[in-house]
Rosetta silent file (secondary structure, phi, psi, omega in degrees, C-alpha in Angstrom):
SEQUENCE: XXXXXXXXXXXXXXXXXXXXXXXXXXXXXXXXXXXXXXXXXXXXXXXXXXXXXXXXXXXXXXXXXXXXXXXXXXXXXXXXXXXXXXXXXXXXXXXXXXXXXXXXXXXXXXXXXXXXXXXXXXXXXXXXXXXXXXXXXXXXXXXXXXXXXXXXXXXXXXXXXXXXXXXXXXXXXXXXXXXXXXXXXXXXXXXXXXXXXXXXXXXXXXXXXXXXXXXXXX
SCORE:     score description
SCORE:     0.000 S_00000001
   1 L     0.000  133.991 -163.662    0.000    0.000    0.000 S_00000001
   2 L   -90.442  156.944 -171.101    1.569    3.248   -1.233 S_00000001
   3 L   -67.750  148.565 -174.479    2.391    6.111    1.793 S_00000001
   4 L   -81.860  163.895  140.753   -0.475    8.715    1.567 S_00000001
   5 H   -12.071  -59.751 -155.163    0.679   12.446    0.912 S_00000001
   6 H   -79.271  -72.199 -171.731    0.332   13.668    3.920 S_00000001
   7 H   -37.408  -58.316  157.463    2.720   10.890    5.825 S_00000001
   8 H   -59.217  -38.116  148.741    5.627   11.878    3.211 S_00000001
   9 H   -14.429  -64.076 -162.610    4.922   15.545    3.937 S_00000001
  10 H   -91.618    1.733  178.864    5.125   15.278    7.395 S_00000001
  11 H   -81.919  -80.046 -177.935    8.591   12.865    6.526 S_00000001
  12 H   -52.442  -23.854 -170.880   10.213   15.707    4.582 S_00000001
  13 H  -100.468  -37.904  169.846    9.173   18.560    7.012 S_00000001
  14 H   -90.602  -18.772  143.528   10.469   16.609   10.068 S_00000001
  15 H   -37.711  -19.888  170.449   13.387   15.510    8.425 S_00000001
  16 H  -108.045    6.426  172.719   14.870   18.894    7.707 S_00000001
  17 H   -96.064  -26.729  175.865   13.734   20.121   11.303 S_00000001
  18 L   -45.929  -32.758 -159.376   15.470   16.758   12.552 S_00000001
  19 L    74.753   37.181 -175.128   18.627   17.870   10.680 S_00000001
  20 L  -119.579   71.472  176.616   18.163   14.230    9.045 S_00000001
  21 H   -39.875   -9.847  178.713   19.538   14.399    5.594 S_00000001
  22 H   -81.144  -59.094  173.198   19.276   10.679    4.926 S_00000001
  23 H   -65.425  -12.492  164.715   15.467   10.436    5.738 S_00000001
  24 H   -93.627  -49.854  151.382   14.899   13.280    3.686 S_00000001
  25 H   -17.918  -54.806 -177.142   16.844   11.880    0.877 S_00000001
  26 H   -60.741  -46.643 -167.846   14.801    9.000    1.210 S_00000001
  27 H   -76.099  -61.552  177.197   10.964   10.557    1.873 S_00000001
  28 H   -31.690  -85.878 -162.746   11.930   12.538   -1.457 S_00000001
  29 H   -30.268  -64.735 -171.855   12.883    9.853   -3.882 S_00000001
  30 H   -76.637   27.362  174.646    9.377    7.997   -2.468 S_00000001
  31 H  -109.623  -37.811  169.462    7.632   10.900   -2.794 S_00000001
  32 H   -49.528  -55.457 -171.101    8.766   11.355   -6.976 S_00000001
  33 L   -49.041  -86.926 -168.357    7.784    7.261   -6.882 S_00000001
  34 L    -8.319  -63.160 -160.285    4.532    8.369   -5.528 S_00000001
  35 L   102.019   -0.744 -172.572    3.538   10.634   -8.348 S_00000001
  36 L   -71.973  171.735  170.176    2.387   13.328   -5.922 S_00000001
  37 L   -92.874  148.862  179.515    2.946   16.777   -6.742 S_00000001
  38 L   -44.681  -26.931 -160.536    6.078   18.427   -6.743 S_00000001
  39 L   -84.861  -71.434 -149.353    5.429   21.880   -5.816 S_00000001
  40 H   -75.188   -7.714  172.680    3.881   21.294   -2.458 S_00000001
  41 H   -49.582  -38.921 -175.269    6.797   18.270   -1.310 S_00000001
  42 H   -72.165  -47.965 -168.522    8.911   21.701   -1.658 S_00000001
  43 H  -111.743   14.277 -170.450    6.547   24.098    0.037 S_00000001
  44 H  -125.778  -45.304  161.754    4.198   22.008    2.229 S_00000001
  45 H  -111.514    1.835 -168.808    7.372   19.753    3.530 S_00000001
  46 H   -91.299  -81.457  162.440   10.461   20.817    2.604 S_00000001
  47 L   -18.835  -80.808  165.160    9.969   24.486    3.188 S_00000001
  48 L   -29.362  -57.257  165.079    7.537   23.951    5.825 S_00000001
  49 H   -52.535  -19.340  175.260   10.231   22.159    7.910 S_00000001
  50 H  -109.836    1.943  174.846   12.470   25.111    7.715 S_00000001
  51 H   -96.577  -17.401 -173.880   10.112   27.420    8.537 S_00000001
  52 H   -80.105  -76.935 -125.985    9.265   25.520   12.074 S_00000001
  53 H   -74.778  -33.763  142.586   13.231   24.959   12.334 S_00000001
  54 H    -1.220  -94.452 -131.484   13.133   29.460   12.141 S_00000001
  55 H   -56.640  -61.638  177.831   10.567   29.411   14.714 S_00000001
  56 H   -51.422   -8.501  157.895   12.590   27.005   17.181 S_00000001
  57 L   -82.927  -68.738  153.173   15.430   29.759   16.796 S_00000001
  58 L    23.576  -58.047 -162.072   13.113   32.277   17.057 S_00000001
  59 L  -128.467   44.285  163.689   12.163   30.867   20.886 S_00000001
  60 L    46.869   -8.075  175.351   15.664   29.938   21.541 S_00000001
  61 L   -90.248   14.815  169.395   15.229   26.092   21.442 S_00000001
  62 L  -115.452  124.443  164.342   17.376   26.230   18.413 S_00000001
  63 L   -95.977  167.793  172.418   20.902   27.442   17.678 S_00000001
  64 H   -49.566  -37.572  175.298   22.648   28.664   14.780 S_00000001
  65 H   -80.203  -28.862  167.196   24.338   25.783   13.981 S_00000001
  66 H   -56.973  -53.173  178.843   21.325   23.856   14.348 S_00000001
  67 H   -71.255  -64.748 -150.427   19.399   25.727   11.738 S_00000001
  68 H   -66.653  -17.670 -145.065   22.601   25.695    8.895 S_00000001
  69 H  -113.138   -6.247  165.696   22.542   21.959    9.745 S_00000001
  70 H   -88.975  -13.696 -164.270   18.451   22.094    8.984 S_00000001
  71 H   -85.991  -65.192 -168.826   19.396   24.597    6.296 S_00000001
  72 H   -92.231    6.087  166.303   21.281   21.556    4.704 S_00000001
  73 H   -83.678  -48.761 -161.250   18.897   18.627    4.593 S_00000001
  74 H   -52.975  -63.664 -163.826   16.338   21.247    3.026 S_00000001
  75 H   -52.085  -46.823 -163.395   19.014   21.936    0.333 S_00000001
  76 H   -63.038  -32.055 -170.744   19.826   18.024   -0.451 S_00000001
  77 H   -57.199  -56.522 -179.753   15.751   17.472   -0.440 S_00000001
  78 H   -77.905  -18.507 -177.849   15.511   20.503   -3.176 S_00000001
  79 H   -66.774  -43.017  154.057   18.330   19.499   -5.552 S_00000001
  80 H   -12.549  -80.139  177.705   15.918   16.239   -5.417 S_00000001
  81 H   -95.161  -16.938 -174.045   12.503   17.526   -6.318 S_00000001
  82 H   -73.441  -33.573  160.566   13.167   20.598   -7.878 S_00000001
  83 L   -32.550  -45.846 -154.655   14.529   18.800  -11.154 S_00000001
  84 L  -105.721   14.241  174.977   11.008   17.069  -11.418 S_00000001
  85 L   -65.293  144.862 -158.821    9.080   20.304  -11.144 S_00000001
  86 L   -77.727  157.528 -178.349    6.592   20.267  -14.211 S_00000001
  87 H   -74.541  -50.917  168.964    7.683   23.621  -16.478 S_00000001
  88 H   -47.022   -5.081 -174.307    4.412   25.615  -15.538 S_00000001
  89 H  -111.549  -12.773  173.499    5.044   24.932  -12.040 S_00000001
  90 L   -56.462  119.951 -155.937    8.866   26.440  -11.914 S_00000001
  91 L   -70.164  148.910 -172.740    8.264   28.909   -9.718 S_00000001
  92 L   -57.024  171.433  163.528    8.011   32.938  -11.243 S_00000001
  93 L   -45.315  137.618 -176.103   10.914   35.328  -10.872 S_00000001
  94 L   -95.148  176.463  148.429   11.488   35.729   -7.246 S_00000001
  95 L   -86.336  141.553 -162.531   12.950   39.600   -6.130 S_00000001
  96 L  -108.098  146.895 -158.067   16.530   39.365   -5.946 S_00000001
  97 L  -151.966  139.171  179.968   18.248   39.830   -3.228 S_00000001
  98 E  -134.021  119.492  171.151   22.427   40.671   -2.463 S_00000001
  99 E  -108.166  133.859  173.120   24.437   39.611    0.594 S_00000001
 100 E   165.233  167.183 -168.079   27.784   39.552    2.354 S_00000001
 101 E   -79.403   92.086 -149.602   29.988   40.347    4.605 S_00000001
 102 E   -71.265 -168.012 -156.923   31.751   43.468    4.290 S_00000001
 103 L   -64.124  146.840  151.553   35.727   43.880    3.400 S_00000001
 104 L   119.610  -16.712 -159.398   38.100   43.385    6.155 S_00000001
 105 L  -116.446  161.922 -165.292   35.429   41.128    8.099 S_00000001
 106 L  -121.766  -38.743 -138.769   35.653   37.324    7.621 S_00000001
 107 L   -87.482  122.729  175.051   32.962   35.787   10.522 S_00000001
 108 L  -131.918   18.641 -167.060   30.121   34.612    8.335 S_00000001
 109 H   -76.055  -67.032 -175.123   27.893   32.202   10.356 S_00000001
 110 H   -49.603  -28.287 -168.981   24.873   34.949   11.178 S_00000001
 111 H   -75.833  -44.632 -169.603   25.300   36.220    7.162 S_00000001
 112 H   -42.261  -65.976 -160.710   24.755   32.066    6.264 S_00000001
 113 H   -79.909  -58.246 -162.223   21.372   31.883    8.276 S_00000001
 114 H   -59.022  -14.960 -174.749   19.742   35.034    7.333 S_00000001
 115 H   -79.824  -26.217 -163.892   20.475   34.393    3.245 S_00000001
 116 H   -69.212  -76.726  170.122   19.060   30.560    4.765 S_00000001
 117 H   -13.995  -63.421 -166.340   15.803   32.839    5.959 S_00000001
 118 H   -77.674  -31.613  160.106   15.467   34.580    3.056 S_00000001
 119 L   -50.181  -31.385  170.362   15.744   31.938    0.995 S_00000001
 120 L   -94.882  -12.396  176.097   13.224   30.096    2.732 S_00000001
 121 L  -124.971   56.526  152.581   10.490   32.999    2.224 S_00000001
 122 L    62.150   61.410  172.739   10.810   32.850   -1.540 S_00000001
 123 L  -138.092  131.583  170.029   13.667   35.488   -2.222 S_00000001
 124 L   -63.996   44.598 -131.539   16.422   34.779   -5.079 S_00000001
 125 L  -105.755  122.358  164.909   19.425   35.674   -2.871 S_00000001
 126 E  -115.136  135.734 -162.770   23.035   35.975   -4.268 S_00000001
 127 E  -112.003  109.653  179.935   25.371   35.510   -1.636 S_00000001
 128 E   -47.860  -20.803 -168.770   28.653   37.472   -2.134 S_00000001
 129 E    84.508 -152.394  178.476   30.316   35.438    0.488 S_00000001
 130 E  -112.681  140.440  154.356   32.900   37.079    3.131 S_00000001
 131 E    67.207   66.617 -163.980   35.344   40.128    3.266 S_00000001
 132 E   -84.982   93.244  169.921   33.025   41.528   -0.178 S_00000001
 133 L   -64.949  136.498 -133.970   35.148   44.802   -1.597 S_00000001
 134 L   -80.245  -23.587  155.142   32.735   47.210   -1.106 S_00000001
 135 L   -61.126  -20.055  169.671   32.188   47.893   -5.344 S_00000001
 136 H   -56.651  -41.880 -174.435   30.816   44.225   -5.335 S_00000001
 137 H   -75.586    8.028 -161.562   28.154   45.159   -3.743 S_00000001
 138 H  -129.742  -15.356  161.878   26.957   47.579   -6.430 S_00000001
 139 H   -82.927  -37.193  176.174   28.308   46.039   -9.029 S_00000001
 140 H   -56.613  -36.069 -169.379   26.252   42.819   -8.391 S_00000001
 141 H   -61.743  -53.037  169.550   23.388   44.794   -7.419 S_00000001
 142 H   -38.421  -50.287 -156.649   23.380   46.444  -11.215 S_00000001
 143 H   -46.644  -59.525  162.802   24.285   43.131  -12.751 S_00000001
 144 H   -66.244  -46.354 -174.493   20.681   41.392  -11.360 S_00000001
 145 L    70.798   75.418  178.178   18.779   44.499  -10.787 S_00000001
 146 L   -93.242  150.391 -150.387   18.385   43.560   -7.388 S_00000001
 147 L  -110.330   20.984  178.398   15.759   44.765   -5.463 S_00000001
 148 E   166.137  126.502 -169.553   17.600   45.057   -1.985 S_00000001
 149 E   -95.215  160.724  158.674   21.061   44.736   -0.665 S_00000001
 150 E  -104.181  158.250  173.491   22.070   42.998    2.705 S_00000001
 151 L  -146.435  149.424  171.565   25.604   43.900    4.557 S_00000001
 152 E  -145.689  174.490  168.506   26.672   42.433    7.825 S_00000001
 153 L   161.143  143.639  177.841   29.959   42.569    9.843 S_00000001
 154 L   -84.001  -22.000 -164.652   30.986   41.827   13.552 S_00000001
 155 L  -100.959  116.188  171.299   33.824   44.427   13.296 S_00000001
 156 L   -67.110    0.219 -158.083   33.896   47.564   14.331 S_00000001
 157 L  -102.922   -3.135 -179.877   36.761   48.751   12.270 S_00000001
 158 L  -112.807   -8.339 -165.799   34.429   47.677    9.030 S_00000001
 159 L   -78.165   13.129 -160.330   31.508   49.171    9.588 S_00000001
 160 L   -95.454   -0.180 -160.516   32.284   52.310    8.071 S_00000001
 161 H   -79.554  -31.061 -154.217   32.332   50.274    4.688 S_00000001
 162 H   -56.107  -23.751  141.208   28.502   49.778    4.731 S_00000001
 163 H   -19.951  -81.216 -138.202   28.463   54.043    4.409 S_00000001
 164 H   -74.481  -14.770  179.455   30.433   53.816    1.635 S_00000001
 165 H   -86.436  -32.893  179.842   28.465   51.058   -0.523 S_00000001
 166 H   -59.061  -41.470 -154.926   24.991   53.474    0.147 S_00000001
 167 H   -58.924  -51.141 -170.600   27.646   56.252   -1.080 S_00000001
 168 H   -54.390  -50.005 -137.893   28.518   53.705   -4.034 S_00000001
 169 H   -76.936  -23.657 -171.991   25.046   52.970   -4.882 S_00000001
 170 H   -68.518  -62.697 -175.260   23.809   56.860   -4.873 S_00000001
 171 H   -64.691   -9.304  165.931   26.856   57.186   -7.686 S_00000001
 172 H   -73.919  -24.067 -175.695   25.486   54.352   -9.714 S_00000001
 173 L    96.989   17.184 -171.182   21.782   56.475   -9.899 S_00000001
 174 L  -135.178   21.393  158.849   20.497   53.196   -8.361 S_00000001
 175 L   -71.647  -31.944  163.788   19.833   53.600   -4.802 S_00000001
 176 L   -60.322  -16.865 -159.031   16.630   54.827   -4.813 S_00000001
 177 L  -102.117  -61.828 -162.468   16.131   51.489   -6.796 S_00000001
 178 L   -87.709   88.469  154.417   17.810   49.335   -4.284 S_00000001
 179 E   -24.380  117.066 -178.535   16.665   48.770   -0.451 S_00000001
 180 E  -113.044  149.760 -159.055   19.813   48.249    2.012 S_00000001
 181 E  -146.234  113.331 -167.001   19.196   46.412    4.947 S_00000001
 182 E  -119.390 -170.888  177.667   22.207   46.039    7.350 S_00000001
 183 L   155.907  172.948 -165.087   23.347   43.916   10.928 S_00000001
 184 L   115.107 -174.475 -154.505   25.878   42.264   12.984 S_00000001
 185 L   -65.992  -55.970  170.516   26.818   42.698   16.675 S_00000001
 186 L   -75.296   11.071 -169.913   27.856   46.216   16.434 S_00000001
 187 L   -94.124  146.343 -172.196   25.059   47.659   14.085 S_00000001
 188 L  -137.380  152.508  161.671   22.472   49.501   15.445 S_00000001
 189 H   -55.634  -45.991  164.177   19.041   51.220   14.478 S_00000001
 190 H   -51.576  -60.558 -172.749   20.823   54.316   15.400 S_00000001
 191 H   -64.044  -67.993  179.087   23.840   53.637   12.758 S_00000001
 192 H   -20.964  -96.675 -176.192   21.077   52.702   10.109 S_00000001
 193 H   -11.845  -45.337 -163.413   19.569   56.019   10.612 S_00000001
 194 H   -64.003  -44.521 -156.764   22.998   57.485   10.658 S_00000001
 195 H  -106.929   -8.454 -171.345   24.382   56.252    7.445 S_00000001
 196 L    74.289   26.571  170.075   21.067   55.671    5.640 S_00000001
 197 L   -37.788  143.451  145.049   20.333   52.290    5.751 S_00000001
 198 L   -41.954  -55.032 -179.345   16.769   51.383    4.996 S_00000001
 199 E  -156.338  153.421 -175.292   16.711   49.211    7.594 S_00000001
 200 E  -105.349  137.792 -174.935   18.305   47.564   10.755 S_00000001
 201 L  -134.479  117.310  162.558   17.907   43.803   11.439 S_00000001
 202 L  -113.739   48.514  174.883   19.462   41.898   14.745 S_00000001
 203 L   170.432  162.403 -169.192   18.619   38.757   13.956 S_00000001
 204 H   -59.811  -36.645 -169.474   17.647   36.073   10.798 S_00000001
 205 H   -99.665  -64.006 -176.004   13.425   35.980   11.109 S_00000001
 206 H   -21.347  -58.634 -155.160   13.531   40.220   12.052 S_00000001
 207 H   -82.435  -45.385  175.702   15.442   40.313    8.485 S_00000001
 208 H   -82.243   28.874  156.027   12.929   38.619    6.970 S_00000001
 209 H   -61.286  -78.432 -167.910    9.915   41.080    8.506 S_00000001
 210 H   -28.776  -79.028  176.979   11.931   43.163    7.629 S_00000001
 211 H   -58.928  -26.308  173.482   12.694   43.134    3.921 S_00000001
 212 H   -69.339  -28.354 -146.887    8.961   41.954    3.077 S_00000001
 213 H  -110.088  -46.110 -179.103    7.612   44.734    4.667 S_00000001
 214 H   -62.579  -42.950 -155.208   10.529   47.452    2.312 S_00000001
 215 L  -112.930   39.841  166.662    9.611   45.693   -0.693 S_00000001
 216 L    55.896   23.824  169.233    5.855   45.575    0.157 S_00000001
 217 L  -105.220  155.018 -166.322    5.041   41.705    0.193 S_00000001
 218 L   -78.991    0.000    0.000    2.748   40.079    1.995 S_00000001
C-alpha cells in the first residue's frame, strides 16, 4: 500500500527540522515514486520544515548551527525535487536579493542563516560570500537588478564600509532602486539612521519582517 501524501509531507518537514539528511533523501525519492505533486513536497514539507526549524530559533530552542545543519537537509531534499518540477510549475521570478559580509570582516555564520531565511520565504538571494570589496556590492546589485542589498559585519573597524556602498550605490543612480538592509553585533538602528540604511535587522526571522515589509510583500 503506497504512503499517503500527507505521511511523506510530514517525513520531509520533520526531516529537515530533525537535521536528518538521509530520511529526507529518502521521503523525497518515495515521494517522486509516488507521483504526488512536486510543488507542495517543496513548500508544504520541505519548506515547511524550515520554517518551524526558524521558529525554534526564534524561541531559543534552536541554535545557529542547528538551523545551517536544517538549512542543509532542506538543500539536499531541493536538488531532489526541484529537477522534477513540471515547467508551468517552476516557480516565477522571485525579487533578488544581495548579501555579504563586508571587506576586512571574515565571521560569516549569522550572514549564512539570514540568506538561509530569506531563501526560505521565496527570495532569489546571491550571496557574495565574506570580506566583499565594497564595489561588489553595487556592481552585483546592477548586474541582477536587485531589489535590496544585505551587509553584515561583527567588526567595528568595518563598519564604516557599509556608508560607503549606500555612497557607491547613490553614484550608480540606483539607490533609490535598491533597499539596504544592514546587521551584525555592532550595528544599530541608530547607525542605520545614521548612514542611511533602509533598515536595521538583529537577527535572521527580524530580516525577513523586515525586507517583506521594504519591498511591500505580503
Amino acid at each position: 500500500m503506497p504512503v499517503s501524501k500527507e505521511d511523506l509531507l510530514k517525513r520531509l518537514s520533520d526531516g529537515v527540522v530533525d537535521m536528518e539528511e538521509d530520511d529526507v533523501i529518502e521521503a523525497c525519492n518515495e515521494y517522486i515514486e509516488a507521483g504526488y505533486r512536486i510543488f507542495d513536497g517543496i513548500m508544504e514539507g520541505l519548506v515547511d520544515g524550515m520554517n518551524r526549524a526558524s521558529q525554534l530559533y526564534d524561541d531559543e530552542e534552536y541554535f545557529v548551527t542547528d538551523v545551517l545543519l536544517c538549512s542543509d537537509a532542506m538543500y539536499e531534499g531541493l536538488s531532489i525535487l526541484r529537477p522534477h518540477l513540471p515547467s508551468d510549475e517552476v516557480e516565477k521570478e522571485k525579487p533578488k536579493g544581495i548579501i555579504g559580509v563586508v571587506e576586512g570582516d571574515t565571521h560569516d555564520i549569522g550572514k549564512n542563516l539570514v540568506k538561509i531565511m530569506l531563501e526560505t520565504a521565496g527570495f532569489d538571494m546571491i550571496d557574495l560570500g565574506r570580506d566583499v570589496p565594497l564595489q561588489n556590492f553595487v556592481n552585483k546589485a546592477k548586474e541582477v537588478n536587485a531589489a535590496f542589498v544585505c551587509m553584515s559585519t561583527l567588526m567595528t573597524t568595518t563598519m564604516g564600509g557599509m556608508k560607503t556602498v549606500i555612497e557607491l550605490l547613490e553614484e550608480a543612480g540606483i539607490r533609490n532602486e535598491v533597499k539596504v538592509v544592514i546587521g551584525g553585533g555592532p550595528i544599530s538602528k541608530t547607525y542605520a539612521d545614521i548612514i542611511g540604511a533602509d533598515g536595521y535587522s538583529h537577527n535572521a526571522v527580524e530580516a525577513v519582517k523586515l525586507v517583506k515589509d521594504l519591498l511591500d510583500i505580503a
